[in-house]
Legacy VTK file of the C-alpha trace (Angstrom):
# vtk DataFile Version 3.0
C-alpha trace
ASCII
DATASET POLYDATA
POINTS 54 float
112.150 176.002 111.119
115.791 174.889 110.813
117.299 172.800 112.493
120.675 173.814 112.133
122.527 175.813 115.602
124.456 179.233 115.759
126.828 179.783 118.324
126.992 183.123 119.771
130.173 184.129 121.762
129.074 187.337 123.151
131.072 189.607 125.998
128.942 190.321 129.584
129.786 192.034 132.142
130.943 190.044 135.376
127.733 191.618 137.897
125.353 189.783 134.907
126.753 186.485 134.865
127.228 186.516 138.552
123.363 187.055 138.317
122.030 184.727 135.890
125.097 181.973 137.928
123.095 182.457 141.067
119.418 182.354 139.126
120.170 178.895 137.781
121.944 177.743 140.806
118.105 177.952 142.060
116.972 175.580 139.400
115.129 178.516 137.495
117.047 177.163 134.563
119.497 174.452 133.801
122.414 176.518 131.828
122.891 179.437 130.645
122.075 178.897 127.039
118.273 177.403 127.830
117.722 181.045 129.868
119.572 183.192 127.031
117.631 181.183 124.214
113.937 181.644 126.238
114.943 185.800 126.765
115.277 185.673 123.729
112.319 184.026 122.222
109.724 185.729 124.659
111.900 188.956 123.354
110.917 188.662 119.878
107.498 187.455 120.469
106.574 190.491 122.212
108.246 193.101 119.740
106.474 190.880 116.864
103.061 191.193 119.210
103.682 195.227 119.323
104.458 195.260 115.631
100.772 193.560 114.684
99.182 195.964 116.846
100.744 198.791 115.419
LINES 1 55
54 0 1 2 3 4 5 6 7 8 9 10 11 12 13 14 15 16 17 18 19 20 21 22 23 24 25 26 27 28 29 30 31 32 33 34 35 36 37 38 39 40 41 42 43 44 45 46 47 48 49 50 51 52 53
């Protein structure tokens, strides 16, 4: 896998980031990035897990 980093700069809608602001604020994550990064990861796992089965 590569090591190399894209940056995405996508818009949200306030009532989400207040959200995901008070979710790490309870030390579920650390930022912002390490929760949007691990969404997506267990994201793709599970479409890639329904694709095999399919």
């Amino acid at each position: 896998m590569s090591k190399s980093v894209k940056r995405w700069n996508i818009p949200v809608p306030e009532h989400l980031d207040q959200q995901l602001e008070e979710y790490i604020a309870k030390d579920a994550f650390k930022t912002k990035s390490e929760f949007i990064r691990t969404a997506v990861r267990d994201r793709l796992e599970a479409e890639r897990k329904k694709l095999e089965a399919s």
